[in-house]
Steps between C-alpha positions, in 0.01 A plus 500: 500500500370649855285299665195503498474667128261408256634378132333402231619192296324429193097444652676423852551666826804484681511612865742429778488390824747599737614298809229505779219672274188336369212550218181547635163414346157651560187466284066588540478753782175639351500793694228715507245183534222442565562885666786746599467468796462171574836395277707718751593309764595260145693764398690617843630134544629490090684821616589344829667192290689722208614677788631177625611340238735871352810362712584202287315595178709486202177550288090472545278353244156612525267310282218630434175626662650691751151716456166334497468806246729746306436716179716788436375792320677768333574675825307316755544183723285297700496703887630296768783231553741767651652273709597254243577742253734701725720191638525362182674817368708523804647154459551591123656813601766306738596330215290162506367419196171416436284349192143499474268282245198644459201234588170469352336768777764750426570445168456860366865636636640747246779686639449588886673228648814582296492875512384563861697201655764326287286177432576294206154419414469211269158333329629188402684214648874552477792263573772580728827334607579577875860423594725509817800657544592270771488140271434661200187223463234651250154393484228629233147598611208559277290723665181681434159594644318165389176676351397351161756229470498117435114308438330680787380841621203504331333769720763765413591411145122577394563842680826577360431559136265768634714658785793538267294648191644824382167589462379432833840652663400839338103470559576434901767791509206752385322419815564724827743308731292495834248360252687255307757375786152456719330241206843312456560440858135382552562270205805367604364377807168396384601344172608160523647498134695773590597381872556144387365395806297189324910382387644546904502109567722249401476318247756269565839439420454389116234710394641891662472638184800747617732136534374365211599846310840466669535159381455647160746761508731265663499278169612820280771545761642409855408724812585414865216679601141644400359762768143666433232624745122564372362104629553671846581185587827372676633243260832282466499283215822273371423518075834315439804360748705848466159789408203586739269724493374703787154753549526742781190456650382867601455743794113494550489103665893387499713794516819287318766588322780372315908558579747382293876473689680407133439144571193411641138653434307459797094620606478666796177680697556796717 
């Protein structure tokens, strides 16, 4: 098998990594908020880092949120993110693959990312099982946006039943995009059940409802490691002697990220 390639192996991922390359990890850039303009300079230095980060890639996860807003119509997307956008299918294009879960502000993904750029886009935590070529050591990760999951989340699971009504999905894609982009970004911001702002603090090491769902999924079946973004919080937290689970923090306060060199899963800010 090259390396690098994707396989599928029953509900599991299998990627390799080859000597000297790394998985990289990146979650909750919310750009676009609270305006264009002021997410750029956000924005230049997330280009600035994939940039960086290309020479020793063997993959990039993005989890989630990489908009503070997305909602593709029929034959429109939201203006704007050109930047992004355009590196990310230049990496792709050079042959680095890249996997995107959509996130609770950019949940309504329904084809671009895979037609225009060659992005796997997925809407539910999957498992994969990174291995190097160099030891052949494997190590499982469970990884996923974080929205909705485990005892917590309140503010967005009394959204979600609404954002992700058929219903509502065709209602919203009857109004004019300047006009119904315009009301979702102001939302988005404003909103605190849709932000999640009210859930950014830590709760503390036995009640992150993202561990505690890790914990649970770690009963039906081992996992060396849990990754998820959305608490845009930092986090390292040991659930048994050989599992942890990690949250990426975000690019809006700590501009972290996660690499993975087929042994060791470290946090990292640029």
């Amino acid at each position: 098998m090259p390396s690098g390639m994707l396989v599928t192996m029953s509900n599991n991922y299998h990627i390799e990594i080859p000597s000297g390359k790394k998985i990289y990890f990146a979650s909750d850039n919310h750009l676009g908020a609270p305006t264009m303009e002021a997410s750029r300079p956000r924005e230049k230095r997330f280009v600035a880092w994939l940039d960086e980060i290309r020479h020793d890639a063997a993959a990039i996860f993005l989890i989630g949120d990489l908009f503070d807003f997305w909602f593709e119509y029929k034959t429109v997307v939201p203006k704007g993110f050109t930047r992004t956008l355009g590196k990310l299918a230049e990496i792709g294009d050079s042959g680095i693959p890249i996997y995107y879960f959509v996130g609770n502000h950019d949940l309504w993904m329904s084809g671009y990312f895979e037609e225009e750029l060659g992005i796997p886009v997925y809407h539910k935590p999957q498992e994969f099982t990174f291995e190097s070529t160099t030891d052949h050591n494997r190590s499982t990760f469970f990884i996923g946006h974080g929205d909705g999951l485990g005892p917590g989340d309140k503010g967005y699971k009394r959204m979600k039943k609404v954002f992700t009504n058929p219903l509502f999905k065709w209602l919203f894609r009857w109004l004019h995009p300047d006009i119904g982009v315009k009301i979702a970004q102001y939302l988005s911001v404003k909103n605190k059940l849709i932000s999640g702002d009210d859930d950014a603090k830590f709760l503390g090491e036995d009640n992150e409802w993202l561990a505690i769902y890790s914990k649970r999924k770690l009963q039906e079946k081992h996992r060396d490691f849990f990754v998820f973004g959305h608490r845009h919080l930092p986090l390292e937290i040991a659930l048994s002697e050989t599992s942890k689970y990690f949250n990426l923090g975000d690019w809006i306060s700590y501009y972290t990220y996660g690499v993975f060199d087929g042994d060791q899963f470290e946090l990292k800010t640029y």
